[in-house]
FIPA-6791 format. One record per residue (C-alpha): x, y, z; residue in three letters; residue number from 0. Coordinates in steps of 0.05 Angstrom, whole numbers. Each point is the difference from the previous one (the first is absolute). Layout:
BEGIN
SITE      c1      c2      c3  resn  resi
SITE       X       Y       Z   ALA   NUM
...
***
This chain:
BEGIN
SITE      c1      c2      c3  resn  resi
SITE       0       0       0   UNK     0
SITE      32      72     -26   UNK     1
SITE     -11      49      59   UNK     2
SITE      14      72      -8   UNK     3
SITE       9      63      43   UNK     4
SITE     -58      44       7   UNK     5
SITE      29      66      -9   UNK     6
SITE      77      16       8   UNK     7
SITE      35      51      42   UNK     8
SITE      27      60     -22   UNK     9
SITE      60     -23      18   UNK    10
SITE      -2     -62     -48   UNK    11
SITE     -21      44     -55   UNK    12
SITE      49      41      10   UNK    13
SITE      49     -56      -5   UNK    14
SITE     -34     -23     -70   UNK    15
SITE     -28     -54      28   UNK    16
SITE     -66     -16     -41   UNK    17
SITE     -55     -61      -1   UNK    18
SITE      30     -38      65   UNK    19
SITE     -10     -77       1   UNK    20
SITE      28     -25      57   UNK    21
SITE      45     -64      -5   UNK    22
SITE     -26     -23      72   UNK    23
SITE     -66      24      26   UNK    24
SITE     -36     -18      65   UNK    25
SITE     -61      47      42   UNK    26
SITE      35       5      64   UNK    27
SITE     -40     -30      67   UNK    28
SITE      -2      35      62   UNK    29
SITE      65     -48      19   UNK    30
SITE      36      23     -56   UNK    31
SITE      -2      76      10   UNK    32
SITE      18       3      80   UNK    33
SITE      55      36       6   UNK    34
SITE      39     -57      48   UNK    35
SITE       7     -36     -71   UNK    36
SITE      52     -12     -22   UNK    37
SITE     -11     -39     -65   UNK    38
SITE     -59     -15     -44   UNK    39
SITE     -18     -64     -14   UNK    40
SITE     -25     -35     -65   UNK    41
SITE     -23     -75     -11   UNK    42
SITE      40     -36     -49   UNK    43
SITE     -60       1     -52   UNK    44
SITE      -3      70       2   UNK    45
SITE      75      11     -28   UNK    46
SITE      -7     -64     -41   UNK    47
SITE     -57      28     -30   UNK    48
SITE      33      72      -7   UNK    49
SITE      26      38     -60   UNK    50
SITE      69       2      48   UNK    51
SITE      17     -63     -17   UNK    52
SITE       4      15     -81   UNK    53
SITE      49      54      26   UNK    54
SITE      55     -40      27   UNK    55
SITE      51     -55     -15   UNK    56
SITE       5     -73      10   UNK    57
SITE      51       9      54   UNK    58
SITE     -28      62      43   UNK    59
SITE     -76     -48      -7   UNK    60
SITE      42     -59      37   UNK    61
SITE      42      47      45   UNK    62
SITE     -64      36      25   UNK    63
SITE     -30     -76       9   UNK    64
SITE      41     -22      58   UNK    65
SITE     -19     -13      65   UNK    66
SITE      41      32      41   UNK    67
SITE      -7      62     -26   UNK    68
SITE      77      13      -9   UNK    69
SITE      -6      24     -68   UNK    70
SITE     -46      52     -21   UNK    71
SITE     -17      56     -57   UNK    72
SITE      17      58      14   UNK    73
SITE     -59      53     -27   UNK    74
SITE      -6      74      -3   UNK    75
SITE     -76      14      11   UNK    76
SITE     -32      69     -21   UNK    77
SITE     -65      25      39   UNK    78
SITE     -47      39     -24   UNK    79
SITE      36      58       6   UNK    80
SITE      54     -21     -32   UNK    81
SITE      48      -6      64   UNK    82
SITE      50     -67      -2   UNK    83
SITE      13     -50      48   UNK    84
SITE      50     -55      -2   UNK    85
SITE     -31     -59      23   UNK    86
SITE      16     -83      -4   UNK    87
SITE     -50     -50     -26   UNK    88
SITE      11     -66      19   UNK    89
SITE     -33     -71      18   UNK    90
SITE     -25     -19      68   UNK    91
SITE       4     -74       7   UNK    92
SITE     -35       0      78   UNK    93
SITE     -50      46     -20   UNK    94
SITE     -14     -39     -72   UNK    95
SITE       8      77     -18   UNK    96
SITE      41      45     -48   UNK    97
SITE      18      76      41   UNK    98
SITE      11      70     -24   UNK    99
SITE      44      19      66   UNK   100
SITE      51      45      19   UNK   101
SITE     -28      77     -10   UNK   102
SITE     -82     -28      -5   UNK   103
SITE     -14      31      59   UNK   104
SITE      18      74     -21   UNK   105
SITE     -27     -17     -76   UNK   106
SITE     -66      -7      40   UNK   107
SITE       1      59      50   UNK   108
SITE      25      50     -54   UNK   109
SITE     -42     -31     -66   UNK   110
SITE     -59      -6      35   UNK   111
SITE      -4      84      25   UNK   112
***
């Protein structure tokens, strides 16, 4: 399923940034957005099923596969004001989960006002 933005920031348009599709998508839950986060979670079906996975290679699919969570992507993430945030994405094995982590918390706090 193709989910676009609503409306972008003047920020992002003032970047050049035009008809957003995001490559990972999920509505955040109550859980998600408390500010004592810090990751996001998705199930496996929602990044198997994602346009992210068309993005990258062979090896970063089977590093960001393992376990114990040793090897991850590395991301830059854009809000909707066009701010940027280094963050990891990476697979979960105890939590059957795969995480944005590292700055998720600020993403939400700042993104989100």
């Amino acid at each position: 399923m193709e989910r676009r933005f609503m409306s972008l920031s003047s920020g992002l348009q003032f970047l050049g940034v035009t008809n957003v599709i995001p490559v990972l998508a999920k509505t955040l839950t109550r859980t998600d957005s408390r500010l004592d986060q810090g990751r996001l979670q998705f199930s496996p079906r929602e990044v198997m099923e994602s346009p992210l996975m068309s993005m990258i290679t062979p090896d970063e699919r089977q590093s960001m596969q393992k376990e114990d969570n040793l090897e991850v992507l590395q991301l830059e993430v854009l809000d909707r004001h066009g701010r940027s945030y280094d963050m990891k994405f990476g697979y979960l094995g105890s939590n059957n989960a795969y995480e944005i982590q590292v700055t998720w918390a600020s993403f939400c706090h700042t993104s989100l006002n």
